[in-house]
N, C-alpha and C positions, 0 to 999 in steps of 0.2 A: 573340253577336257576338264574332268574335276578333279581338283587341288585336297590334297589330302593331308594335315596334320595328327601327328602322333604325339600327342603330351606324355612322358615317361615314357619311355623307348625302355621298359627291361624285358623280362625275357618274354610274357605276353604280346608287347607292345613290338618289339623288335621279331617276334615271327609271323606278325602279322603286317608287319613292314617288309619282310623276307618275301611273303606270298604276294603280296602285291606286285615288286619288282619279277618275281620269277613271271606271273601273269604277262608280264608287259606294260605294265605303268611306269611309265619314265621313272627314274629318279630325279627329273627338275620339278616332278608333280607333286611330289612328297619332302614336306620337312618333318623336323621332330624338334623336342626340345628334350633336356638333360638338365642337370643339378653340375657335373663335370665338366671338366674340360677334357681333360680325357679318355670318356665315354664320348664325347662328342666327337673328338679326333674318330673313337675306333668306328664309329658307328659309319662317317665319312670314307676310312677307308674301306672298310666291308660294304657296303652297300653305294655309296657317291650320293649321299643325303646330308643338305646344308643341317645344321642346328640355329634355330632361331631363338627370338625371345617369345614366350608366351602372347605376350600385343599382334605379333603379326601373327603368330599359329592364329590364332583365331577369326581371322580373316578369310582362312579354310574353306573350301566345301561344308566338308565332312573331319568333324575334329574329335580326335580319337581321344578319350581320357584312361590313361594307363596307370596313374599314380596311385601309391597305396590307397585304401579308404582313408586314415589317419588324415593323409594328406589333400583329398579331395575339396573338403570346405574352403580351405584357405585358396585353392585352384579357380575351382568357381565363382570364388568373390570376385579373381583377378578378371575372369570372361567376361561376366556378368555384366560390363559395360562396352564389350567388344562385339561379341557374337547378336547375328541379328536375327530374325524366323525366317531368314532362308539359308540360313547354318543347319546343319546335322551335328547335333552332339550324339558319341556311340561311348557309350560306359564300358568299361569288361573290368572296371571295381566289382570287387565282392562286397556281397550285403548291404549293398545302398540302392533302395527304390528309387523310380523316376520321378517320384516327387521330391524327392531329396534336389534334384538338379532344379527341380521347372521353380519350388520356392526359392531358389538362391538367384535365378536369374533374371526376373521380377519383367519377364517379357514371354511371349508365347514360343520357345523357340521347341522345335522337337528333337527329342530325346530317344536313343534306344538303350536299350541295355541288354548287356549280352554277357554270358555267363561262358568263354572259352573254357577248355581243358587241357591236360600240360601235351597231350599228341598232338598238339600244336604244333609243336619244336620238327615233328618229323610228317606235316602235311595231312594228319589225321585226326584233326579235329571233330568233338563234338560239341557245337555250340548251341546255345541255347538264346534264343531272340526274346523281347518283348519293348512292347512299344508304348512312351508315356500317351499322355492326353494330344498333344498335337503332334505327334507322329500317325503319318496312314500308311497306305499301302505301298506307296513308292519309297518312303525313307527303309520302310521295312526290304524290300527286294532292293534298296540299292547296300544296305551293309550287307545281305545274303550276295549278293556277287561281291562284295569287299571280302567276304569269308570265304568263297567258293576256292581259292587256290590253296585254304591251309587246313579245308577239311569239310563237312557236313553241318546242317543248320535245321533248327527244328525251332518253328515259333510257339508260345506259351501263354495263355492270360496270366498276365502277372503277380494273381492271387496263386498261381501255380509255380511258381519261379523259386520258390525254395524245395519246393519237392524236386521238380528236377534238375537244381543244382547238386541236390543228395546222391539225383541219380548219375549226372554226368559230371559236374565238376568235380567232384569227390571222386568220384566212382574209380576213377586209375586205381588209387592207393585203394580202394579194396581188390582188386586183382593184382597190383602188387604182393600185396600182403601173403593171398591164397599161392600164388606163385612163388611165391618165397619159400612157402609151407611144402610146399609138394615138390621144390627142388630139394630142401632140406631130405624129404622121405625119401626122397628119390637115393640120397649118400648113405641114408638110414638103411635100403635096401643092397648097398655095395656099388653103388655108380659112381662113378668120378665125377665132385662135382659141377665141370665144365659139359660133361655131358648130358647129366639132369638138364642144366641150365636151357641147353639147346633144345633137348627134348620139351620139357614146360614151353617154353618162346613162341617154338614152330609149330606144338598143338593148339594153343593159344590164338595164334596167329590164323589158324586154318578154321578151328570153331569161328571164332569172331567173324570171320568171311562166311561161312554157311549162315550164321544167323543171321546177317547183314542181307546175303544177296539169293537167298534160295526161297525167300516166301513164307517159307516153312515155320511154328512157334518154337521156343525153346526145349517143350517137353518132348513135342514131336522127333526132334532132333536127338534127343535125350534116348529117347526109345530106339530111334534106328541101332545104338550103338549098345544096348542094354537085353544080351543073350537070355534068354530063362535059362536059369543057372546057373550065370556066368561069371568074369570073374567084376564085371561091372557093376552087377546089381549087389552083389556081395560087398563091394565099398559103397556104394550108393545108401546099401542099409546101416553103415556104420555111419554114415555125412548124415543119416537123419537122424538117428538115436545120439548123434551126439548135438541134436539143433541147431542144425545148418542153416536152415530157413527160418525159425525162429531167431536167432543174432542177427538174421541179416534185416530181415523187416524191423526189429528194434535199433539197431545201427542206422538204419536208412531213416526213421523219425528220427531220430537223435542228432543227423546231420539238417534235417528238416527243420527243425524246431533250433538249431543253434544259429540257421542264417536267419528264420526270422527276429531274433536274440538281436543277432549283428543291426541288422534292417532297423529294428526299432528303438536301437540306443544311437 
């Protein structure tokens, strides 16, 4: 049976403590540690997970680091004398590469790093994998079953991990955003807007599943739904003249270049 600690249990760390248990992982399997006492209380009654100290989390299998990045160096200092190379360290910090860990730990221990996103909270994740220097192929497929109950996993060479963090860490709050925009239009056009809201949600929801599970590319899709004449193509020409696609390739750098920013400071 593998022992699984969770260092910072907040909202990342705690639905990825949630997928676990829902899977079937005991809760004698899993500890976590907290900064509260009572974070640590709630986390016990929701879920029946001790809170420990750091020293024994690390005794782990597989030991999850959930702490802010701010907070990570001073983390690592503490493992750094605990954890051994048959420990799995799994990151889901933002903007901190795997050599950030492997220099602080001044032993061969392997590392993954994983770029979660917030549909986590509701078992829809998309995650984003990559593996330092002594990680292979097993630490990699054992955090992809650690992820498998809170959502989807896609591994990445890690010269590629800020591009698609742009695309999927980030990526919620730009369909937020567009969903926002189009409920809004939606009250612009006379709809109540509890109604918009549902309408945006459930087309949302139905898209997102054709591009997922039909095969099929985006444009493709695009076109099944895009009349000549109609009244789609007719907003479609206004989403371009007003650089739809241009914002978004420049937004999507801009998120690209701000984690390497992160990453290198």
């Amino acid at each position: 049976m593998t022992s699984i600690a969770v260092l910072g249990a907040g909202t990342m760390g705690e639905a990825i403590l949630a997928g676990l248990l829902r899977s079937g992982t005991p809760a004698s399997d899993v500890v976590v540690t907290t900064r509260r006492e009572e974070r640590s209380a709630e986390l016990l009654a929701r879920h029946g997970v001790r809170t420990v100290s750091t020293e024994e989390a690390a005794g782990a299998d597989v030991v999850v680091l959930g702490v802010k990045p701010v907070d990570m160096a001073g983390l690592v200092e503490e493992l750094a004398h605990a954890v051994t190379p048959q420990s799995l360290l799994v990151s889901i910090a933002a903007g901190l590469p795997t050599r950030f860990y492997e220099e602080r730990l001044h032993r061969p221990v392997p590392v993954v790093r994983v770029m979660p996103n917030t549909p986590i909270s509701v078992g829809e994740a998309m995650n984003v994998l990559t593996a330092g220097q002594y990680a292979g192929e097993q630490h990699l497929a054992t955090v992809e079953e650690l992820l498998a109950p809170v959502g989807r996993s896609v591994r990445v060479k890690e010269t590629l991990f800020d591009a698609a963090t742009a695309l999927a860490g980030s990526g919620p709050a730009y369909h937020f955003l567009y969903a926002e925009a189009m409920v809004d239009a939606g009250v612009l056009l006379g709809l109540p807007r509890a109604m918009a809201r549902e309408l945006v949600a459930q087309t949302a929801y139905g898209a997102a599943a054709m591009l997922r599970d039909s095969g099929r590319s985006a444009a493709e899709l695009r076109d099944q739904v895009t009349s000549p004449g109609g009244t789609t193509i007719a907003a479609l020409r206004q989403l371009e003249a007003h650089g739809l696609r241009a914002a978004v390739f420049d937004a999507l750098e801009a998120a690209r270049d701000r984690s390497r920013e992160m990453g290198a400071g």
